[in-house]
C-alpha positions in Angstrom: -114.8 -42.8 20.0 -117.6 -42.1 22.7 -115.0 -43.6 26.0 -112.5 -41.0 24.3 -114.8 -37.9 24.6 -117.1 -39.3 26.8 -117.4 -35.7 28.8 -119.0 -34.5 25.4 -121.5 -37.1 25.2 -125.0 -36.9 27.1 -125.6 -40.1 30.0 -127.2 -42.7 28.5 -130.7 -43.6 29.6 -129.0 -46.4 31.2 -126.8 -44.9 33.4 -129.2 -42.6 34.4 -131.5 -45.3 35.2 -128.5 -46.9 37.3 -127.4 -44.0 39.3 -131.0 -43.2 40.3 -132.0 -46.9 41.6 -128.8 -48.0 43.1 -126.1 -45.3 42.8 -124.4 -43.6 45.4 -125.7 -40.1 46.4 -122.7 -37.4 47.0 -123.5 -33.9 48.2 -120.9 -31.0 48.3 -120.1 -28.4 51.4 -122.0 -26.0 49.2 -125.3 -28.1 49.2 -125.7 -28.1 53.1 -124.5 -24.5 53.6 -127.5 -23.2 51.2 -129.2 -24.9 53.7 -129.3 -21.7 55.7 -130.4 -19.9 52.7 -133.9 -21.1 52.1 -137.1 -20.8 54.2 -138.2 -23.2 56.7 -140.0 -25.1 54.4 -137.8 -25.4 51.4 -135.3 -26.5 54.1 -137.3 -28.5 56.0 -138.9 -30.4 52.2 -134.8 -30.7 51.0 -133.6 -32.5 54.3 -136.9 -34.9 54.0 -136.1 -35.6 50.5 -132.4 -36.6 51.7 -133.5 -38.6 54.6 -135.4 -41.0 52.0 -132.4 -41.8 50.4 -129.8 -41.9 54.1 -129.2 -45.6 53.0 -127.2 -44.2 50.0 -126.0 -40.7 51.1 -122.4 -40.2 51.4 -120.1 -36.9 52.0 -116.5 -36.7 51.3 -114.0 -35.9 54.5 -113.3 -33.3 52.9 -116.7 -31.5 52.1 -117.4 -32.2 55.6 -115.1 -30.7 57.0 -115.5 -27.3 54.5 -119.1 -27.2 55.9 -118.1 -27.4 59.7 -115.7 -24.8 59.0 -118.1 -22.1 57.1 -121.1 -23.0 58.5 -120.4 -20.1 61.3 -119.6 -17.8 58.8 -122.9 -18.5 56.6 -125.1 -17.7 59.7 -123.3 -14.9 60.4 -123.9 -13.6 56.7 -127.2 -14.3 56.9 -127.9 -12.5 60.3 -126.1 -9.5 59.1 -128.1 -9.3 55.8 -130.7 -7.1 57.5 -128.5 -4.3 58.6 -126.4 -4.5 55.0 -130.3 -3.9 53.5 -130.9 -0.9 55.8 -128.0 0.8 54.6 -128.7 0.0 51.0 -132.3 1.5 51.7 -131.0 4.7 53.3 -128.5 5.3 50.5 -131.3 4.4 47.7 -133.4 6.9 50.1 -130.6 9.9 49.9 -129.9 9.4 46.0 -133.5 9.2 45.3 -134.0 12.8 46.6 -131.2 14.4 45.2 -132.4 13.4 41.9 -135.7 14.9 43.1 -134.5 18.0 44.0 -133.3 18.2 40.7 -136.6 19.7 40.1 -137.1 22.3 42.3 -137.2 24.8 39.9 -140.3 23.2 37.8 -143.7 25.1 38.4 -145.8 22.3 38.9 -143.9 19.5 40.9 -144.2 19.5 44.0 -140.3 17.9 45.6 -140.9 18.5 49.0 -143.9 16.8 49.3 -142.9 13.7 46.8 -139.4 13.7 49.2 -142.3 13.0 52.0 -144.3 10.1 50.2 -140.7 8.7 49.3 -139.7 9.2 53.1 -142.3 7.6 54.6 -142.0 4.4 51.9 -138.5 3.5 52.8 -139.3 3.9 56.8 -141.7 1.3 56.2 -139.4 -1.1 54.6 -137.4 -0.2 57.2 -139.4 -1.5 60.3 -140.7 -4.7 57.8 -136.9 -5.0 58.1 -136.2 -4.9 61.9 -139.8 -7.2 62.5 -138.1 -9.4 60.3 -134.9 -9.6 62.1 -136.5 -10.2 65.4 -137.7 -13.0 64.5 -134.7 -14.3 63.0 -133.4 -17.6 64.8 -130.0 -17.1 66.7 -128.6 -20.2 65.2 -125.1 -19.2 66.4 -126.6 -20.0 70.2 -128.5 -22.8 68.9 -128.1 -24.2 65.7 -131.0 -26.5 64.8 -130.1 -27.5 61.4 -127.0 -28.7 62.0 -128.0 -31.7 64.3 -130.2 -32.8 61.4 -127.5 -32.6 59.0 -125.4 -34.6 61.5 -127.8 -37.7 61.4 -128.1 -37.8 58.0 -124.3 -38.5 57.5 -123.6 -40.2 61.1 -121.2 -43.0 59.5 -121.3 -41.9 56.3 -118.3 -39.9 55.6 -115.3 -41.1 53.8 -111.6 -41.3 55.1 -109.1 -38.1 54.9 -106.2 -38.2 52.8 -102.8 -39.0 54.6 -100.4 -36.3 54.4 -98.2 -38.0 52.4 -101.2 -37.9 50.2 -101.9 -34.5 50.3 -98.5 -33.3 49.6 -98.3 -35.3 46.4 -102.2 -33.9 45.5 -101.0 -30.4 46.4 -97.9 -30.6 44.1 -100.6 -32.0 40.9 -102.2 -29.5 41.9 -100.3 -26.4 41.5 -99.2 -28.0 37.9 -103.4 -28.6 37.3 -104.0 -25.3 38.1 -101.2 -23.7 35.9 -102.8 -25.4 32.9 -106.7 -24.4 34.3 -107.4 -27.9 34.2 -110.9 -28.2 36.6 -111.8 -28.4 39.5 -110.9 -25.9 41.4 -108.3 -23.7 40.3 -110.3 -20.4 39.4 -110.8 -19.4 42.9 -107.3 -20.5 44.3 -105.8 -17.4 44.0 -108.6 -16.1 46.9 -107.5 -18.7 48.9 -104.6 -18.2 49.2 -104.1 -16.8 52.4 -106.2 -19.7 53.8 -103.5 -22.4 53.2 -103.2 -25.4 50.4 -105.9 -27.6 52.4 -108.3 -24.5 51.3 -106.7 -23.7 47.4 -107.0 -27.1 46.9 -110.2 -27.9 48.5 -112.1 -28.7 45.2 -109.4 -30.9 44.0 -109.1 -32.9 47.5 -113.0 -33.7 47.1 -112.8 -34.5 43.6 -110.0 -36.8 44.7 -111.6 -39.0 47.6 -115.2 -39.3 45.0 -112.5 -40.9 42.4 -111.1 -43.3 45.5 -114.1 -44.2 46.7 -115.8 -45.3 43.6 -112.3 -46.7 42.6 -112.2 -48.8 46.0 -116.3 -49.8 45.9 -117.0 -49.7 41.9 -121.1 -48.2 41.6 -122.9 -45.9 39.9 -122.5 -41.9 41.6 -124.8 -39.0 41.8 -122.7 -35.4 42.7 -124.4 -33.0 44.3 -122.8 -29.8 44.3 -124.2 -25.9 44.0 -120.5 -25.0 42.4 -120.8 -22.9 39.8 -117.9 -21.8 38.6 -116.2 -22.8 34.9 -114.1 -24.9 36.8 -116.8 -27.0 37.3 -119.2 -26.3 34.5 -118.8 -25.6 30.5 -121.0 -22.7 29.9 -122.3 -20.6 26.8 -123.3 -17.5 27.1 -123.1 -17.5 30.3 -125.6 -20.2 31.1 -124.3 -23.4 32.5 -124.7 -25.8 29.5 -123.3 -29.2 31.3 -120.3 -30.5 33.4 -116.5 -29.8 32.5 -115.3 -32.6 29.9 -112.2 -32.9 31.6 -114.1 -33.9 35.2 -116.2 -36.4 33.4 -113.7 -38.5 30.9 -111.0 -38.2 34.1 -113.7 -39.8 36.3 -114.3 -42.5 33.6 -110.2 -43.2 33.5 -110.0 -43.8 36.7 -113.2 -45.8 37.8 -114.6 -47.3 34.4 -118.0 -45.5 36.0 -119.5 -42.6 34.5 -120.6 -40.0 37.3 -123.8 -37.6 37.5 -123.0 -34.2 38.6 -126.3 -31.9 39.2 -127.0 -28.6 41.5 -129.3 -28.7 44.0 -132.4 -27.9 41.7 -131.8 -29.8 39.0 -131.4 -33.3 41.7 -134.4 -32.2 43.4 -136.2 -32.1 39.9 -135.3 -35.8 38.8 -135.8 -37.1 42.4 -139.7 -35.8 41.5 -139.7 -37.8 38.5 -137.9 -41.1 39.8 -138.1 -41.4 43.3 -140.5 -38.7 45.3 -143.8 -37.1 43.5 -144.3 -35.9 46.4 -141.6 -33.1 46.4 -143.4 -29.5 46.0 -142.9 -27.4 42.9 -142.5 -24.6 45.2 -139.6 -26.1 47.2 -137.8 -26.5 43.6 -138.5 -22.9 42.1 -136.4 -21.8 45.4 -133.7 -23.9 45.5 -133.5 -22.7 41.5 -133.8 -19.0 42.2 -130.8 -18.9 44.9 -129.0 -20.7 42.3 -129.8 -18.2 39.4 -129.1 -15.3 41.2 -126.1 -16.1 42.3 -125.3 -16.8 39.0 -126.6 -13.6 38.3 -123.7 -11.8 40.6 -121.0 -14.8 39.0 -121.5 -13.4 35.8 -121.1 -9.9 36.3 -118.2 -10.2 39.0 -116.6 -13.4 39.6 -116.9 -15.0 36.4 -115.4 -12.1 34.9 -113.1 -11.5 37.9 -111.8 -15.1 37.5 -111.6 -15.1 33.6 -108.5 -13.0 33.8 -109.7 -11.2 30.7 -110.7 -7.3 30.3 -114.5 -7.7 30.5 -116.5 -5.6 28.3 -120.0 -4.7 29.2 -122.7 -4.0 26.6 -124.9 -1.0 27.6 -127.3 -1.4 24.6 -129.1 -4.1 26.1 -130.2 -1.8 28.8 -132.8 -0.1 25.8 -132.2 3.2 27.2 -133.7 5.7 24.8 -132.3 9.0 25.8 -128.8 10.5 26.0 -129.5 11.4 29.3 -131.3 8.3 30.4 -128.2 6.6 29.0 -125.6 8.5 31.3 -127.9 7.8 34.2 -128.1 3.8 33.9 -124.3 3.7 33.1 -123.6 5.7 36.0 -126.3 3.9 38.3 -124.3 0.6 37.2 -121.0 1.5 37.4 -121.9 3.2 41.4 -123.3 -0.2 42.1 -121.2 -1.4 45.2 -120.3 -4.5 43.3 -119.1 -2.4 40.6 -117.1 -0.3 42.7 -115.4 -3.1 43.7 -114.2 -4.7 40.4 -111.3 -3.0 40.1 -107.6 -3.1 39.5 -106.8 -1.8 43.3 -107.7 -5.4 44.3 -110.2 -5.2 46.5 -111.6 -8.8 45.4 -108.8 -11.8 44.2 -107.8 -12.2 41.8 -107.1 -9.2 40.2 -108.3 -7.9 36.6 -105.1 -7.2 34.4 -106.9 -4.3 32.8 -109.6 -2.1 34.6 -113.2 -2.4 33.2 -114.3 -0.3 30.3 -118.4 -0.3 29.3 -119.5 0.6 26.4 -122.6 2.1 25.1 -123.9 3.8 21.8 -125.4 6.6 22.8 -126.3 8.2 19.0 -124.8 7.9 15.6 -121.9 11.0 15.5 -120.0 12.2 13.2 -116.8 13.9 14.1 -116.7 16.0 10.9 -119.8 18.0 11.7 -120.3 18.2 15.0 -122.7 20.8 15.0 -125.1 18.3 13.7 -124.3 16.2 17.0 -126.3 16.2 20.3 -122.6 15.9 21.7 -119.5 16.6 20.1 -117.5 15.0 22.6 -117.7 12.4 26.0 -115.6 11.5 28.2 -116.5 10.6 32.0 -114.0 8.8 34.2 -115.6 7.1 37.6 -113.2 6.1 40.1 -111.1 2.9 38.4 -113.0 3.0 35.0 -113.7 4.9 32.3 -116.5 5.8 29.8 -116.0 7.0 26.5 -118.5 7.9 23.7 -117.5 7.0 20.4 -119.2 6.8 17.4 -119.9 2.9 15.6 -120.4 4.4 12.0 -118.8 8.0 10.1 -121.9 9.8 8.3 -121.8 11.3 4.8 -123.2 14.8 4.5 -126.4 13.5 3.1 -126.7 11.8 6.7 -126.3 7.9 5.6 -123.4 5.9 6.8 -120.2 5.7 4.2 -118.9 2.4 6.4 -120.0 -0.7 4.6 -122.2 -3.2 6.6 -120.5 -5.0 8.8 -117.1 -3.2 8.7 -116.1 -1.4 11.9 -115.1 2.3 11.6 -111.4 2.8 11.3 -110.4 5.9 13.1 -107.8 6.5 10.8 -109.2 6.2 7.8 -111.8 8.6 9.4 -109.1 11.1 10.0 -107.5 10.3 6.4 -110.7 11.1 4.9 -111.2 14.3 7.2 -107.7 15.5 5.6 -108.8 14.5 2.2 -111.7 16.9 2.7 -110.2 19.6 4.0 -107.6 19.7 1.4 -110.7 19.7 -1.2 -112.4 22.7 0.4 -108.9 24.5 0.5 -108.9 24.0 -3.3 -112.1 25.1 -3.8 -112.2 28.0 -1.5 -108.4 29.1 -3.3 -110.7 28.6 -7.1 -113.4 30.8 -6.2 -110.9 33.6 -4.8 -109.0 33.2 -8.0 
């Protein structure tokens, strides 16, 4: 039963074991791009740690070629970083003293001079900023990291499919992708306008790992900072382990069960097995660009790419206040990522609904409002909308009438709001008679 869901099952000690002495060691586009990401010395420790193992290091044609072709486009990002965090700071700076002025009118509170402290605070961040930027390398002029990452793979990269080959992968492809079979097909619809070689780009590297250890049977190590659900079978939004699918379709084909790991996780078991050496520190940073970028996938592109109407749960914020709770809720929904998750399809691909949050802001009850901090909600940002709604319909002695665990039926609320009035009616046409 275990070769038939062998994507379900955990590696044996054994193959572990295997891989880690003797296996081949595959690394995705992804891997050397976050290259740029990480400070000299995490950089510097992760390219050492690769250069131990050069006699087993192998890249497919086609992550190779992914990482030529972004790698301009990653230094770019990072280079433009600083101004994107400048503006951020000077519209944090501007909505910071509105809010302040807010309270002009208090005896005691002194705005103009808190506006000043708060002024001065972001113009120091501000030149932290710029003395960070000038001393920034210009890797676009002179890219050192690149050379480095040249050597490592000199001779090491596999064969490009045919295009004979490619047209056949493309047409599997687009029937894969209709029936969200991994990898690759949640961001294809981005891609689009980049060509098949790009919507399939997951796919063709999956592809030429399978012929390789097809053509040279050996144990194979993955090495990718993917994290999409096309990749990865997560719960609760934490990755859990590798698609089923991508494991027992590997085993088909090869008879060879591969390790897939991101970047932090390799670097981790490479301490254990093969390099004590590595620092702690160099692992914790590798980890934390990881996490938050998972942070920003599970907000917007996991959603984005789940073609489902997310639904975002403002309780966990533990906002007390009725106030407090229209501020956070309107802080999130004017984040610029949040602006941007919308049906007008400004990020591919499109949601089919626009986003709707929800948060309990107090227990109501519609049929004494007067008993209510607010008898009524309704706020509608640009693309979404934000009602207030009650979870429970309270009896006049103030407990709720809605059994535990049933959700309020609005019609049976306004049934029973009838039901009432009718009775008062009654009463009121008794006591007259």
């Amino acid at each position: 039963m275990k070769n038939e869901f062998i994507g379900y099952y955990p590696p044996a000690d054994s193959e572990i074991n295997d891989a880690w002495g003797k296996g081949l060691i595959s690394v995705d586009a992804n891997v050397l791009l976050n290259l740029y990401r990480y400070t000299a010395k995490t950089r510097a420790e992760f390219l050492k740690v690769l250069q131990g193992l050069s006699a087993r290091l192998w890249i497919t044609h086609q992550a190779a070629h992914e990482y030529h072709e972004r790698r301009i486009e990653v230094i770019r990002d990072q280079r433009d970083a600083y101004a994107k965090l400048g503006e951020e700071l000077n519209k944090a700076e501007t909505a910071c003293k509105e809010r302040i002025n807010g309270f002009k009118l208090h005896p005691l509170i002194d705005t103009l001079r808190i506006s000043e402290t708060l002024h001065k605070a972001f113009e120091d961040a501000s030149r932290q900023i710029s003395k960070l930027e000038g001393t920034h390398p210009d890797l676009r002029a002179s890219d050192s990291i690149l050379p480095e990452v040249s050597a490592l793979f000199d001779g090491k990269v596999g064969a490009k499919f045919l295009e004979e080959e490619l047209s056949k992968l493309f047409a599997a492809g687009k029937e894969r992708y209709a029936n969200k079979f991994p990898p690759g097909y949640l961001d294809a619809k981005a891609k689009e306008s980049r060509g098949d070689k790009a919507i399939y780009g997951d796919l063709i590297i999956w592809k030429q790992l399978i012929r390789k250890i097809r053509e040279a049977p050996q144990p194979i190590i993955l090495v990718t900072d993917d994290r999409k659900e096309d990749w990865w079978t997560k719960h609760r939004g934490e990755i859990v382990y590798p698609r089923p699918e991508l494991i027992k379709e590997f085993f088909d084909e090869t008879g060879i069960r591969i390790l897939i790991y991101h970047a932090d996780k390799f670097l981790e078991y490479a301490k254990q097995k093969l390099q004590p050496k590595i620092k702690s520190e160099t692992i914790e940073e590798v980890r934390t660009i990881r996490k938050d970028d998972e942070k920003i996938g599970l907000i917007a592109y996991d959603a984005l790419t789940s073609f489902q109407q997310p639904r975002f749960d403002f309780d966990a914020l533990k906002i007390g206040s009725v106030l407090d709770s229209l501020a956070g809720i309107d802080k999130y929904i004017s984040n610029p990522l949040m602006k941007n998750l919308t049906d007008l399809g400004f990020i591919l691909p499109q949601w089919q609904d626009a986003a709707s949050a929800y948060r309990k802001l107090f227990e109501f009850n519609p049929f004494q409002p007067q008993n209510s901090p607010l008898s009524s909600f309704i706020a509608t940002p640009p693309q979404n909308n934000i009602h207030q709604a009650s979870t429970a319909p309270m009896e006049e002695s103030g407990t709720a009438s809605q059994p535990p665990g049933k959700p309020p039926d609005p019609e049976e609320k306004i049934q029973q709001g009838d039901k009432e009035e009718v009775k008062r009616a009654e009463n009121d046409k008794a006591t007259d008679d």
